[in-house]
C-alpha positions as CSV (number, residue, x, y, z in Angstrom):
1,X,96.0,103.4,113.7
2,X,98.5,101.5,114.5
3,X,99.0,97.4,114.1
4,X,101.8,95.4,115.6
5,X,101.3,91.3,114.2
6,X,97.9,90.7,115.4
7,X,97.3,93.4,117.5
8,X,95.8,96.7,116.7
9,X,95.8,100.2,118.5
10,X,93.1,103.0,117.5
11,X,93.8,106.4,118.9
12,X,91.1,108.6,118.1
13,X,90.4,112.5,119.1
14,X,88.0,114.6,118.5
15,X,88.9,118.2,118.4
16,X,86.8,121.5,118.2
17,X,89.1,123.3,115.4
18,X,88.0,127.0,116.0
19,X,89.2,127.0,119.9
20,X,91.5,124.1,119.4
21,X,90.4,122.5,122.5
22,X,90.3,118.5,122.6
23,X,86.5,117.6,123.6
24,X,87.0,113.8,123.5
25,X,89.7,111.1,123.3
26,X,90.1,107.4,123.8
27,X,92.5,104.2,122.4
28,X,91.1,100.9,121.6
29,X,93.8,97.9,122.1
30,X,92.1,94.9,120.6
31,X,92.9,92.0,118.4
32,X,93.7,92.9,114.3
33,X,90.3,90.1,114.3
34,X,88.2,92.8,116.1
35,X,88.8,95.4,113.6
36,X,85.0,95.3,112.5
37,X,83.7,95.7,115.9
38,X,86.6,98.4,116.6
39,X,85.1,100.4,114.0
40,X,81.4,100.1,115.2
41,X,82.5,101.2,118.6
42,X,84.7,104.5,117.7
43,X,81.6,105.6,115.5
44,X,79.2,104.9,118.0
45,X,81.3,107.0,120.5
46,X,81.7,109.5,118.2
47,X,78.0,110.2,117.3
48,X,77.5,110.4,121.3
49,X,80.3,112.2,121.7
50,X,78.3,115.0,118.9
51,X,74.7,114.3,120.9
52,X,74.0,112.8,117.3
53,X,72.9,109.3,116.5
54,X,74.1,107.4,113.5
55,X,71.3,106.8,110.6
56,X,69.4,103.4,110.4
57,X,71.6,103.0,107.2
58,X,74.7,104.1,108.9
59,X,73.9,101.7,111.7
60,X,73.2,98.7,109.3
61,X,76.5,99.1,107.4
62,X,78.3,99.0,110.6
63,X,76.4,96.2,112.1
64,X,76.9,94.0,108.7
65,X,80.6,92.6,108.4
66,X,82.0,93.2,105.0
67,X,84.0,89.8,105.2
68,X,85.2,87.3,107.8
69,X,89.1,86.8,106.5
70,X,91.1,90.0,107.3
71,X,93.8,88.7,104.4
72,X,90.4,89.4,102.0
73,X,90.1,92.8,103.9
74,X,93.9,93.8,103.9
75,X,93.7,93.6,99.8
76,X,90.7,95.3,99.1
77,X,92.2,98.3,101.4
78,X,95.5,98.2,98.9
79,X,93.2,98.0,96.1
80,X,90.8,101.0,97.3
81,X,94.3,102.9,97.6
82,X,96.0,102.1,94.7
83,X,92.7,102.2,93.0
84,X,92.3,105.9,93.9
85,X,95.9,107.1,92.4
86,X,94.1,107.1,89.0
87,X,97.2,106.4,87.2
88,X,97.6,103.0,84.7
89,X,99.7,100.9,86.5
90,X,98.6,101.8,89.9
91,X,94.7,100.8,88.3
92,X,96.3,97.5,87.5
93,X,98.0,96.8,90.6
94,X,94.5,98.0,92.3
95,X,93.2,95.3,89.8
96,X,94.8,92.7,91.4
97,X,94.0,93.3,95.0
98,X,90.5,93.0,94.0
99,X,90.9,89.6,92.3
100,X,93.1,88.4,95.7
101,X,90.7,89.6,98.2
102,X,87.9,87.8,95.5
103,X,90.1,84.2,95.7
104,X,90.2,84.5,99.7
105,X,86.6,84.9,100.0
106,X,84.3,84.3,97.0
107,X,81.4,86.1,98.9
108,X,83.2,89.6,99.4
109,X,80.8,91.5,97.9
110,X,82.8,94.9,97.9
111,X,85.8,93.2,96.3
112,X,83.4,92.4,93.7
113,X,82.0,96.1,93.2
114,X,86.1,97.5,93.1
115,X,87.0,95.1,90.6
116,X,83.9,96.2,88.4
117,X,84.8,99.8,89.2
118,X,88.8,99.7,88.3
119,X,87.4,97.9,84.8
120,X,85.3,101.3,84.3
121,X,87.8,103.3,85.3
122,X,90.4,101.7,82.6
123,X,87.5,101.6,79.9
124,X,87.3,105.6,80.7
125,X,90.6,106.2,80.4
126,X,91.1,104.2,77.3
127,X,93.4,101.6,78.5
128,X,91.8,98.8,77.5
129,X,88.9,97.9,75.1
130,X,85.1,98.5,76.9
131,X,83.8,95.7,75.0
132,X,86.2,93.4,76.2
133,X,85.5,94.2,79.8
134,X,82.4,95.9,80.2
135,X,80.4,92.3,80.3
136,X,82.7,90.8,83.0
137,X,82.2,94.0,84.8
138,X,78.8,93.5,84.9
139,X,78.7,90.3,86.0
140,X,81.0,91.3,88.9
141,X,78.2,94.0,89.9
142,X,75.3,91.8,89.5
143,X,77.3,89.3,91.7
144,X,78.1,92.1,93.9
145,X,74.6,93.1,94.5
146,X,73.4,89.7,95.2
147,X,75.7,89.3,97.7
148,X,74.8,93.2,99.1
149,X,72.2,94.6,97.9
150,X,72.5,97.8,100.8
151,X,75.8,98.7,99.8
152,X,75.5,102.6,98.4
153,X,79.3,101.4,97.0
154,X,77.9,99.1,95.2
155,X,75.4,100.9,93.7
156,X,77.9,103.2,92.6
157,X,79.7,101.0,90.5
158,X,76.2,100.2,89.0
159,X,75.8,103.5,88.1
160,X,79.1,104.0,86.9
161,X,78.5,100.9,84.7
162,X,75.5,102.0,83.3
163,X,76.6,105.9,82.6
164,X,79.6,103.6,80.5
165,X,77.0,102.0,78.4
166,X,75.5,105.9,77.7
167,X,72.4,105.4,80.0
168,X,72.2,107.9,81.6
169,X,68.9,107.9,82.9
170,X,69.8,104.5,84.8
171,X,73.1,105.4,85.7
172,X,71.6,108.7,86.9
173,X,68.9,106.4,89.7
174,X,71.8,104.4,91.0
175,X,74.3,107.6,92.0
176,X,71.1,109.2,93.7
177,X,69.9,106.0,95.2
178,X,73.8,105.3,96.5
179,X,73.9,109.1,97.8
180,X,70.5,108.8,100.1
181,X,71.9,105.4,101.4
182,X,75.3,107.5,102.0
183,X,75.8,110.6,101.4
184,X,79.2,111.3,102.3
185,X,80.3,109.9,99.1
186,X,82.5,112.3,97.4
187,X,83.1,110.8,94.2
188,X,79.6,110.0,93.4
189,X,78.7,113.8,93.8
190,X,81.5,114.2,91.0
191,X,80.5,111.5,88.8
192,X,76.6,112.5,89.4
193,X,77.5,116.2,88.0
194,X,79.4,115.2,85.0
195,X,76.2,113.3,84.0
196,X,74.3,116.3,84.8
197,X,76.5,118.2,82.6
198,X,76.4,116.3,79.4
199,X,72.8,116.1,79.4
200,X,72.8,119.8,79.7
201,X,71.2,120.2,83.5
202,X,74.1,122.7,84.6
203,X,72.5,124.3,87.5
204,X,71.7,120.8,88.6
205,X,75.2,119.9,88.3
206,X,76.7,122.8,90.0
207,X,74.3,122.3,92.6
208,X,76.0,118.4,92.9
209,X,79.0,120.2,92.6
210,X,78.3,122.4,95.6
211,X,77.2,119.8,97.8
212,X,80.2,117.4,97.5
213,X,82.7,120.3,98.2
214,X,81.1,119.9,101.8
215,X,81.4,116.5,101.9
216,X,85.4,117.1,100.9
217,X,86.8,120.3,100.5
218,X,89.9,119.1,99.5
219,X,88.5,117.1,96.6
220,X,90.7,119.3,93.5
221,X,88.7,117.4,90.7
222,X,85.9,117.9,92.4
223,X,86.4,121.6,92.8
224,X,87.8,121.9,89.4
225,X,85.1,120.6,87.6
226,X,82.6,123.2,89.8
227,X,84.8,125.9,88.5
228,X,84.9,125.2,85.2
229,X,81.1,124.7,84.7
230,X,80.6,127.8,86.8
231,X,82.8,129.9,84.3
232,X,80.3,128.9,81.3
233,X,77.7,130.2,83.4
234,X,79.0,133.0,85.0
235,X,82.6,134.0,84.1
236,X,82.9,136.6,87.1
237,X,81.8,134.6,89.8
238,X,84.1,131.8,89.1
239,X,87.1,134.7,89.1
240,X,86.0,135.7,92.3
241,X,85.4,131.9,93.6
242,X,89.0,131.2,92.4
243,X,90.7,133.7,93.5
244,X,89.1,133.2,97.6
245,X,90.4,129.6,96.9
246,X,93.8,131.1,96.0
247,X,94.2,133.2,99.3
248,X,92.7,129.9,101.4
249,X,95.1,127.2,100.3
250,X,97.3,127.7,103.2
251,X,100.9,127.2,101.5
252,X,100.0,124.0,99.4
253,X,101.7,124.8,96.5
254,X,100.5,122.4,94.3
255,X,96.5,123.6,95.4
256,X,98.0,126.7,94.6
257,X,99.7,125.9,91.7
258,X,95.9,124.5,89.9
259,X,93.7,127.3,91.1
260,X,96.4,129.9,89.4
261,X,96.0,128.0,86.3
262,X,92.5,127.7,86.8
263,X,92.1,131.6,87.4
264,X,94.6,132.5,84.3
265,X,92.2,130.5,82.3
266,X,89.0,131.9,83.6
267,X,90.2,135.5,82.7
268,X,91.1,134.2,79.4
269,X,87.8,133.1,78.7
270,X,86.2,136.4,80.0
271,X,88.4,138.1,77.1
272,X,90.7,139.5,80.1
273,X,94.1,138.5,78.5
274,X,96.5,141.0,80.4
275,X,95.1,139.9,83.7
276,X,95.3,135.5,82.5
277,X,99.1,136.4,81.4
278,X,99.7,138.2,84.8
279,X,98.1,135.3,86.7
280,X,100.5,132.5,84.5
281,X,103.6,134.6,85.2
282,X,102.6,134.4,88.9
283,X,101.9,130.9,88.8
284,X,105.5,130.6,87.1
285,X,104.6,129.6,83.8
286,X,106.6,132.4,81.4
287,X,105.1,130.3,78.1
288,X,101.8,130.3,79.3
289,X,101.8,133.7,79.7
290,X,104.0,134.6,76.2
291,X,100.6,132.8,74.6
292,X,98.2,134.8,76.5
293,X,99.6,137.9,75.4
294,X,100.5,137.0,71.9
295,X,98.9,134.0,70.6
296,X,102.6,132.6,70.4
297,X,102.6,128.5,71.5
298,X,106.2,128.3,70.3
């Protein structure tokens, strides 16, 4: 995508990867003001391009504009973005692209849901107080849903509101109901299996797990958290499934450097020490390994 003042150029190819051969390609040059109908077109294309068609729900999400002022658009993109970096200041910043957006068009309805969500998100990570927040957040989704109440986003952040106020039975309706309305929502898999998880429904969760690692294979938390539940169950399948991550992380050395750690740890629980201090020497950790062997954390 590229934009130029208030023109914008989408180049989009569609490529089949295991003979590398290009099946489709076009460009759209069309006014930045277009940009809703831009996107309705390329997907449309797309799914013909497959001999697939696009779901009623698919369909209605295209066919409803999310807002009419771009400005509103452009900061609810940086807020999505910065939102998604997970670290303090970047949730704050994300914070107050949501309340922009919000003051250039009071009936955004996703701006709305991301504001509630970065609130959650902050209240999780203990940055600021939940009762201070968690009843403007609320309002924000109720507002949200009024305005939208098709948006699978937006039931997310209901869920994610209600898991926050421990219930779980509610929170667990809204990620399902947001997954059948889309269910190429990776972070709602992920947040759907952690609820699984602490109300002890493992093989559900793994399951959740499972199925939003094909949504995203490149999801690391997502993965993580499969591997981790998988070694309380079964401590030698998640060796193997780490180890065939290992060898497929083509040269990413920071994928690299998390399923190492990952694999030291699994052998460590499965009372394998040798082989978890061999695995932290190799993923250059000397101290990690010292401890494995010794017990030493000095």
């Amino acid at each position: 995508v590229q934009r130029s003042g208030d023109k914008v150029r989408i180049s989009a190819q569609l490529i089949h990867a295991s003979t590398d051969k290009n099946i489709w390609a076009d460009s759209y040059d069309r006014p930045i003001k277009d940009i809703f109908s831009i996107q309705r077109e390329v997907a449309t294309a797309i799914a013909s391009v497959l001999k697939g068609a696009l779901t009623s729900n698919e369909t209605d999400q295209l066919n409803r504009p999310k807002t009419d002022n771009l400005q509103a658009y452009d900061s609810y993109l940086h807020g999505k973005y910065a939102m998604e970096e997970r670290s303090k200041a970047d949730m704050y910043k994300a914070k107050s692209f949501f309340e922009q957006a919000i003051a250039l068009d009071s009936g955004f309805a996703l701006a709305y849901s991301g504001l509630a969500e970065v609130n959650l998100l902050l209240c999780n990570r203990g940055h600021v107080e939940p009762k201070s927040v968690l009843l403007d957040t609320k309002k924000y989704i109720d507002r949200a849903l009024e305005l939208d109440p098709r948006s699978a986003e937006i039931q997310t952040s209901s869920g994610y509101w209600y898991y926050q106020n421990f219930n779980f039975r509610e929170a667990e309706a809204r990620y399902r109901k947001s997954l059948e309305m889309n269910p190429n929502q990776d972070n709602v898999y992920n947040w759907l299996g952690q609820l699984l998880e602490q109300t002890a429904r493992e093989n559900e969760a793994l399951e959740i797990y499972q199925k939003g690692i094909k949504v995203n294979p490149s999801f690391l938390l997502l993965k993580g958290n499969m591997l981790n539940l998988l070694a309380s169950i079964n401590s030698a399948e998640a060796i193997r499934k780490t180890t065939a991550l290992i060898d497929s992380t083509f040269g990413d050395p920071d994928q690299k450097l998390f399923f190492l750690l990952s694999l030291s740890k699994y052998y460590r629980f499965a009372g394998q020490a040798d082989k978890a201090a061999s695995v932290a020497e190799q993923a250059g950790i000397p101290a990690l390994s010292k401890f494995y062997k010794t017990g030493d954390n000095s």
